[in-house]
C-alpha positions in Angstrom: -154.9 66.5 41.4 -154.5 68.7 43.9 -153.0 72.1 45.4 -149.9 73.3 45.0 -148.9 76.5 47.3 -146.4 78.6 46.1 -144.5 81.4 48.5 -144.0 84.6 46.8 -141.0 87.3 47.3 -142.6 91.3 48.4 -142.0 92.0 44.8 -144.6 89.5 43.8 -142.3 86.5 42.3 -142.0 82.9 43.2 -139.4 82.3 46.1 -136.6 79.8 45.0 -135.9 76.4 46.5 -138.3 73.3 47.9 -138.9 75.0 51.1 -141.1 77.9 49.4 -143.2 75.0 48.0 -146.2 73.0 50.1 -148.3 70.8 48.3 -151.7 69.1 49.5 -153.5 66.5 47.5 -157.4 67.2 47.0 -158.5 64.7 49.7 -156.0 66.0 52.2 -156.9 69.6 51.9 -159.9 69.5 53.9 -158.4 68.1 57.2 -156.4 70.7 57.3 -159.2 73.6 56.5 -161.4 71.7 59.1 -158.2 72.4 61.9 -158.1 75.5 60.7 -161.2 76.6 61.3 -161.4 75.4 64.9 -158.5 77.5 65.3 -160.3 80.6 64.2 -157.9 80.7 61.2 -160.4 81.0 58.6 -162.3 83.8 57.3 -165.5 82.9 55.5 -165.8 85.9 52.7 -167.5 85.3 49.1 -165.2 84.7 46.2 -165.3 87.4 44.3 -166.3 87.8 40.6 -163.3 87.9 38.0 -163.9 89.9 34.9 -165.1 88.3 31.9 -163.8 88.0 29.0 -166.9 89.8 27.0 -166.8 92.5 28.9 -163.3 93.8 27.6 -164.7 93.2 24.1 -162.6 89.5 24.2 -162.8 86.2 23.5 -160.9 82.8 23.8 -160.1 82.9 20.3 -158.1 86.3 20.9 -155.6 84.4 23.5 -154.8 81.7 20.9 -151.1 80.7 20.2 -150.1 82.8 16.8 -152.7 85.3 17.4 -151.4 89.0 16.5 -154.0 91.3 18.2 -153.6 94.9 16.8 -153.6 97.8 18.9 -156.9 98.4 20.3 -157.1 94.4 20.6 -153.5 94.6 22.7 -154.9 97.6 24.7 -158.0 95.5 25.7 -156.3 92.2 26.6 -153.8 94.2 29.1 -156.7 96.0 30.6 -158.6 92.4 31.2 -155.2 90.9 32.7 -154.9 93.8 34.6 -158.6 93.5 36.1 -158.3 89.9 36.7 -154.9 90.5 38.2 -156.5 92.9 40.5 -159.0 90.6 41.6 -156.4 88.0 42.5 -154.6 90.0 44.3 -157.7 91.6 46.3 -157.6 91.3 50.5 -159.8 92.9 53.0 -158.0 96.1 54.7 -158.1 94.4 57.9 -158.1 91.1 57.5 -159.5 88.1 60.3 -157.8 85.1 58.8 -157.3 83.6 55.5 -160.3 83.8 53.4 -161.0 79.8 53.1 -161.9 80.4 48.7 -158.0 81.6 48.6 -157.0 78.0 49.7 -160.1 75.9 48.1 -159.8 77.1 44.7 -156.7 77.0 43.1 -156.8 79.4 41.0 -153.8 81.8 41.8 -155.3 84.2 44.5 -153.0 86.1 46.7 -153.0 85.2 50.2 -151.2 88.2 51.7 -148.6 88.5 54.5 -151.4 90.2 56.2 -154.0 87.5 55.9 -151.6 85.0 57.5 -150.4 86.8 59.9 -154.4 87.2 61.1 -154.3 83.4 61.1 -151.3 82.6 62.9 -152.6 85.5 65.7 -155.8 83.5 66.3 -153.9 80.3 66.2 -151.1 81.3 68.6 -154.1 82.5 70.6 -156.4 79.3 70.9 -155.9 77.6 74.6 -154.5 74.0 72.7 -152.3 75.7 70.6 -149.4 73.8 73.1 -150.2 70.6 71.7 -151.4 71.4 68.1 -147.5 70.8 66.9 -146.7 67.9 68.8 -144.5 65.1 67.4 -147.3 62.3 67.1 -149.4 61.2 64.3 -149.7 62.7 61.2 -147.0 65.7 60.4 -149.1 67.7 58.1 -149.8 70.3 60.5 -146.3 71.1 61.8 -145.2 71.4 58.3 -148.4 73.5 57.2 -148.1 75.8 60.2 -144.1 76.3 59.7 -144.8 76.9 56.0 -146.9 79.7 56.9 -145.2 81.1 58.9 -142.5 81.2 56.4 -144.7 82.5 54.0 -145.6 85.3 56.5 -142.1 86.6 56.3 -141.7 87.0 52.7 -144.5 87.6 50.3 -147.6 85.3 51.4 -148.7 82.9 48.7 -150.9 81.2 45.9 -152.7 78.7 45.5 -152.2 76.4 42.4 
């Protein structure tokens, strides 16, 4: 169990090959989250409610393998995927850092280019930011930093 973090092109698709891929295991994720907070990285924001199924009319039994919805069914489900699409893919207009709920649950929110790149400002900007990379000890953070800032020049990225 764990989190796997995905980098995603402008256009909203997974980026190809290993280096688009980070992956932190559930006891390892909150190291990292605790760093990132000292760093100012982290913006503390509620997570916000997804649609429920009920409310489009819907239940479980209508996403079923073999299931042929009709059209007013069909019109529904895309209007619920759509909604909880939305909701994923929500960010503040001006963001302060990565909303810690988009790495903590991994349930496919969008972390935007705009969110990391809030992140990486207060990072670069913290007075220890000299040493925070250096070659000693455990090399989670050098590779977490560099994957974000890779992840800053494409599409940002979800959380799995």
């Amino acid at each position: 169990m764990g989190y796997d973090i995905y980098i995603q092109t402008a256009d909203g698709k997974p980026a190809e090959g290993e280096e688009n891929y980070f992956r932190f295991a559930w006891t390892a994720l909150p190291r990292t989250l605790d760093a990132m907070t000292n760093f100012g990285m982290l913006a503390e924001l509620p997570v916000p409610a997804v649609p429920t199924l009920s409310a489009y009319g819907l239940a479980a039994e209508n996403f079923q393998p073999g299931t042929e919805p009709d059209q007013a069914m069909a019109s529904r489900i895309a209007e619920f995927r759509s909604a909880y699409q939305a909701v994923l893919d929500a960010a503040e207009p001006k963001p302060i850092g990565i909303p810690s709920y988009k790495l903590q649950i991994n349930g496919g929110f969008l972390t935007t280019v705009a969110e990391i790149s809030a992140a990486l400002t207060a990072y670069e900007a913290h007075p220890h930011v000299d040493i925070a990379e250096m070659p000693m000890g455990d090399p989670t953070w050098r590779a977490w930093t560099a994957f974000l800032r890779r992840a800053r020049t494409y599409g940002g990225f979800r959380v799995y």
